[in-house]
C-alpha positions in Angstrom: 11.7 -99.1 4.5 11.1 -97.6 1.0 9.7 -94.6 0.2 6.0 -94.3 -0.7 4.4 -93.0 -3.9 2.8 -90.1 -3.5 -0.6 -90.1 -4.9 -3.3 -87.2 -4.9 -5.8 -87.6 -2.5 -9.8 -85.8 -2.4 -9.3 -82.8 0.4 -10.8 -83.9 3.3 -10.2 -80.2 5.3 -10.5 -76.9 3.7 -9.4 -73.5 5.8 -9.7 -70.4 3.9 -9.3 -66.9 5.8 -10.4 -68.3 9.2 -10.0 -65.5 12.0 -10.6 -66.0 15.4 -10.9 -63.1 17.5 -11.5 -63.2 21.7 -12.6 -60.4 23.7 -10.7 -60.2 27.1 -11.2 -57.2 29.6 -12.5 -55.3 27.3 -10.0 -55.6 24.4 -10.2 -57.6 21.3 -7.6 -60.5 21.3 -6.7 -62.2 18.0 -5.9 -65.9 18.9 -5.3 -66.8 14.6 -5.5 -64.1 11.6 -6.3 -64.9 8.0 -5.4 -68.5 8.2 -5.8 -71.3 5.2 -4.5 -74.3 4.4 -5.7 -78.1 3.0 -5.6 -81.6 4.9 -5.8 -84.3 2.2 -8.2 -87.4 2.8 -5.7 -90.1 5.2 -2.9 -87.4 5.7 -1.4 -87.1 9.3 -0.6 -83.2 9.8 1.4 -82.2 12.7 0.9 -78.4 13.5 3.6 -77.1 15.5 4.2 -73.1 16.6 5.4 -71.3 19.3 3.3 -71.3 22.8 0.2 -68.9 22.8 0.0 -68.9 18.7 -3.3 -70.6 19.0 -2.6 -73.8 17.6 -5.5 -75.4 20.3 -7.6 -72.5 19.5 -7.1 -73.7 15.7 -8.1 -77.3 16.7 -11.0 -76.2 18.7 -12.3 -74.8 15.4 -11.8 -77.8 13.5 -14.0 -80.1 16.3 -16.5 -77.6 16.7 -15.6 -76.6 20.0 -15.3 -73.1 18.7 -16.7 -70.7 15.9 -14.4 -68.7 13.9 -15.2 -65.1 13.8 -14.6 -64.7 9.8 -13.6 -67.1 7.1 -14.4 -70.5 6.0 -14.1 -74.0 7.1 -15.3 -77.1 4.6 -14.8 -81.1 6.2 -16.1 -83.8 3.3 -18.0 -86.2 5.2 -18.2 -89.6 3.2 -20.0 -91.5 5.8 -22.9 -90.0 7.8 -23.2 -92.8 9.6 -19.8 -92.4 11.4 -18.6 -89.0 13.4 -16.7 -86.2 11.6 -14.5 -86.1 14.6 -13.1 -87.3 17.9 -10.7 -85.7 19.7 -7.9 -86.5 22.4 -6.6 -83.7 24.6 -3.1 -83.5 26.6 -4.8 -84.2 29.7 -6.3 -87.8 29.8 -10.1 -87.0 30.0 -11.8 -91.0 30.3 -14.7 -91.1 32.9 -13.4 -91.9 36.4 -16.5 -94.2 37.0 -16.2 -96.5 34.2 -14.2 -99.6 33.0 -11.4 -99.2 30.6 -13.9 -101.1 28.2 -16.7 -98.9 29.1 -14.7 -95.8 28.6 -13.5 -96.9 25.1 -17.0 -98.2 24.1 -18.4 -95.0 25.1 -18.8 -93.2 22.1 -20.6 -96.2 20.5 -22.9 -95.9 23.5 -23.6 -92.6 22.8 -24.7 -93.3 18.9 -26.7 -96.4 19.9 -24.9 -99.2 19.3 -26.1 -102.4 20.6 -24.0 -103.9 24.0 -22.5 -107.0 22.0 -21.3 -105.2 18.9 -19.8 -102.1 21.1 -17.9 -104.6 23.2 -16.5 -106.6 20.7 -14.9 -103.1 19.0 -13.8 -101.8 22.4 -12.3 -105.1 23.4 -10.6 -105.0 19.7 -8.9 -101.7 20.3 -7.9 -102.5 23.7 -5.8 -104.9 22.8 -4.5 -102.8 19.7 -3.0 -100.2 22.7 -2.4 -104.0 24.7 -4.6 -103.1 27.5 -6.5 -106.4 27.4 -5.1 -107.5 31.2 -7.1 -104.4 32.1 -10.2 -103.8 30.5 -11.9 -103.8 33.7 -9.9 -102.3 35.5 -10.8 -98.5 36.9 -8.8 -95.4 36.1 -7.6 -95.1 39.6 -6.0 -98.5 38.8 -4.4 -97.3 35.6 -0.9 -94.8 35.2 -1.1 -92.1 33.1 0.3 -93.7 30.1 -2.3 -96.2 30.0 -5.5 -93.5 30.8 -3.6 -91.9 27.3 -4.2 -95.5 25.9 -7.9 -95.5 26.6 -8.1 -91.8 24.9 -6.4 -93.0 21.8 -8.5 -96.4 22.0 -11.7 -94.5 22.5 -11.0 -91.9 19.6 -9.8 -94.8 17.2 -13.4 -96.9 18.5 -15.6 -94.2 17.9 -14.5 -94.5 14.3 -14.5 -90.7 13.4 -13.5 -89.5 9.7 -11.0 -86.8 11.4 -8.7 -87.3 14.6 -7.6 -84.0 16.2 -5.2 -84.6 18.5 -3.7 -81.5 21.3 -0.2 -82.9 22.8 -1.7 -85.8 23.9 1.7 -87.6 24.9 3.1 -84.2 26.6 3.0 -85.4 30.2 4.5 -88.5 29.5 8.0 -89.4 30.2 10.3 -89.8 27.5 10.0 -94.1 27.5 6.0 -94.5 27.6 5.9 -91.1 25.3 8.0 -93.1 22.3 6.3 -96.4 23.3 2.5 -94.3 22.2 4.0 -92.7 19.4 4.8 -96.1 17.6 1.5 -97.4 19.2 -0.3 -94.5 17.5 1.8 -94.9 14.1 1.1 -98.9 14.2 -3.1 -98.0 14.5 -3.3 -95.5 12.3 -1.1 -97.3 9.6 -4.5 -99.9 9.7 -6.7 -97.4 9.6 -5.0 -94.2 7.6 -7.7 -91.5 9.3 -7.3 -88.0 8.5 -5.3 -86.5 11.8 -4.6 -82.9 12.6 -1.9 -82.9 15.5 -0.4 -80.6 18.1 3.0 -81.0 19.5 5.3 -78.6 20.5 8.4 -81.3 19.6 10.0 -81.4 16.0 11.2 -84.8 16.8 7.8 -85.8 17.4 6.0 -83.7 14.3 9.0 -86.3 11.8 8.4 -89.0 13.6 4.5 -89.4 12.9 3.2 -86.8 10.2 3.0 -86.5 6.3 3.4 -82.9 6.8 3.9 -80.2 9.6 2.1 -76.6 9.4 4.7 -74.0 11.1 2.4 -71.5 12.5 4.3 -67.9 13.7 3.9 -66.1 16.8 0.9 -64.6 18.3 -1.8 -64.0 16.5 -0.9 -67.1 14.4 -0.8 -67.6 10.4 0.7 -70.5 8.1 3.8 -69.4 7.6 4.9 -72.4 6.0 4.1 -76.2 5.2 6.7 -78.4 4.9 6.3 -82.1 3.3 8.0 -84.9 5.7 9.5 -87.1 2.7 10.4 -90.2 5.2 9.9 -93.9 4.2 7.1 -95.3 6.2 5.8 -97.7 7.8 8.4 -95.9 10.6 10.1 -97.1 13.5 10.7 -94.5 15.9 14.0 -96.0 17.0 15.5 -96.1 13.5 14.0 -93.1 12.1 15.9 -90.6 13.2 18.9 -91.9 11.8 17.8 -91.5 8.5 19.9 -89.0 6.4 16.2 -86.8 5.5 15.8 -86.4 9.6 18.3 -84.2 10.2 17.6 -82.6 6.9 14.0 -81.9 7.7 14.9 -80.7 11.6 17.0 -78.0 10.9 14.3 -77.0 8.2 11.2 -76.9 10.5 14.0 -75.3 13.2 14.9 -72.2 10.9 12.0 -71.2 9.9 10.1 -72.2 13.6 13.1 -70.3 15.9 12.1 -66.6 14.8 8.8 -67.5 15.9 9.5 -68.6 19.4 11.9 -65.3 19.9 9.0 -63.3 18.7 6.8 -65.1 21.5 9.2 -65.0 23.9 10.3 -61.2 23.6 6.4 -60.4 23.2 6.0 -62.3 26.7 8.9 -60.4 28.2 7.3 -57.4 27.1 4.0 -58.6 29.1 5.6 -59.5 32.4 7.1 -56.1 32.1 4.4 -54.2 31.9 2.3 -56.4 34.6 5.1 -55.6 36.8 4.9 -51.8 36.5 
């Protein structure tokens, strides 16, 4: 493995000031303050922060699930033809009344593809995630590694110019969760989309992204952006050992660990006053 050339890239995401602010019982609740930062065209960005820092709230933004309350968001579309976005969430979320093809194929459906041509690109991705033996088969029929599968084979099918992705592996055991990580790598390594991912794992954020966004504790802001300098294409079960790794870790950990004491003494705090 030899490390790659950097070269600068168009920006395909643009945040600049965005806010987001909830109202809850009658207070205002800032879920991310003054936030801004740039995703270059085919990087994989791993976002990770403390727990209630609003890193899903963040993503929500970015698919257009949400709309900030101030500042600005630019995505360069380059293909109108194709989605800006698809999205996979932690919990698996294919139709229980469809086919592993059918569920994959779905978003094609959706943009009117014909039958032939949609089945022929499910049936290709399928077998990129090696579902093939089931690509009739139900979701009853499947665990819940292989309904992630289908999620990542649908996102990947629909051909979007983004992939946001919200701990999608974070139910999984430790075996099937390593097993879709390099499955992930391997696809998007053929494809080199523009991701923006969630984990709560540092392992995780070095073991598939260009570069991980450390958000701080509630209300989140960038508090820094570290690049991951590690050869690629990766194996997850050599990459770790490399030297950079460890280097990286303790990085991302040092500047992430006053973070999650800040959330956790801030939650203390809330249980204490619930309790009185």
């Amino acid at each position: 493995m030899g490390r790659e050339r950097r070269v600068e890239r168009p920006v395909k995401i643009s945040v600049r000031n965005l806010t987001k602010v909830f109202q809850s019982r009658g207070r205002r609740v800032t879920a991310i303050d003054d936030v801004s930062f740039t995703v270059p065209d085919g990087t994989f960005l791993a976002i990770v922060g403390p727990s209630g820092c609003g890193k899903t709230t963040l993503l929500r933004i970015l698919a257009g699930l949400e709309e900030p309350t101030s500042g600005v968001l630019e995505v360069r579309q380059t293909d109108r033809g194709r989605p800006v976005n698809s999205m996979v969430f932690q919990e698996q979320s294919i139709l229980p009344w469809m086919t592993v093809r059918d569920n994959v194929a779905y978003g094609l459906r959706l943009r009117g593809v014909d039958r032939h041509e949609r089945c022929k690109v499910a049936d290709h991705y399928i077998q990129m995630v090696g579902l093939t033996r089931f690509a009739d088969a139900y979701p009853h029929q499947l665990s819940g590694g292989m309904k992630q599968r289908v999620s990542i084979a649908r996102a990947f099918a629909n051909d979007p110019e983004i992939l946001l992705m919200d701990e999608p592996f974070a139910a999984l055991d430790e075996q099937n969760k390593i097993l879709l990580q390099q499955e992930l790598l391997r696809i998007w390594e053929g494809t080199r989309k523009t991701v923006c991912y969630i984990t709560h794992s540092i392992d995780e954020a070095l073991n598939l992204s260009d570069r991980v966004m450390i958000m701080t504790a509630h209300p989140g802001r960038v508090k820094a952006i570290i690049d991951v300098d590690l050869p690629r294409p990766r194996d997850i079960t050599k990459i770790r050992s490399h030297p950079r790794f460890g280097e990286l870790f303790e990085q991302i950990w040092l500047s992430l660990r006053d973070e999650v004491l800040k959330a956790k003494a801030e939650e203390g705090l809330v249980m204490a006053g619930a309790g009185n």
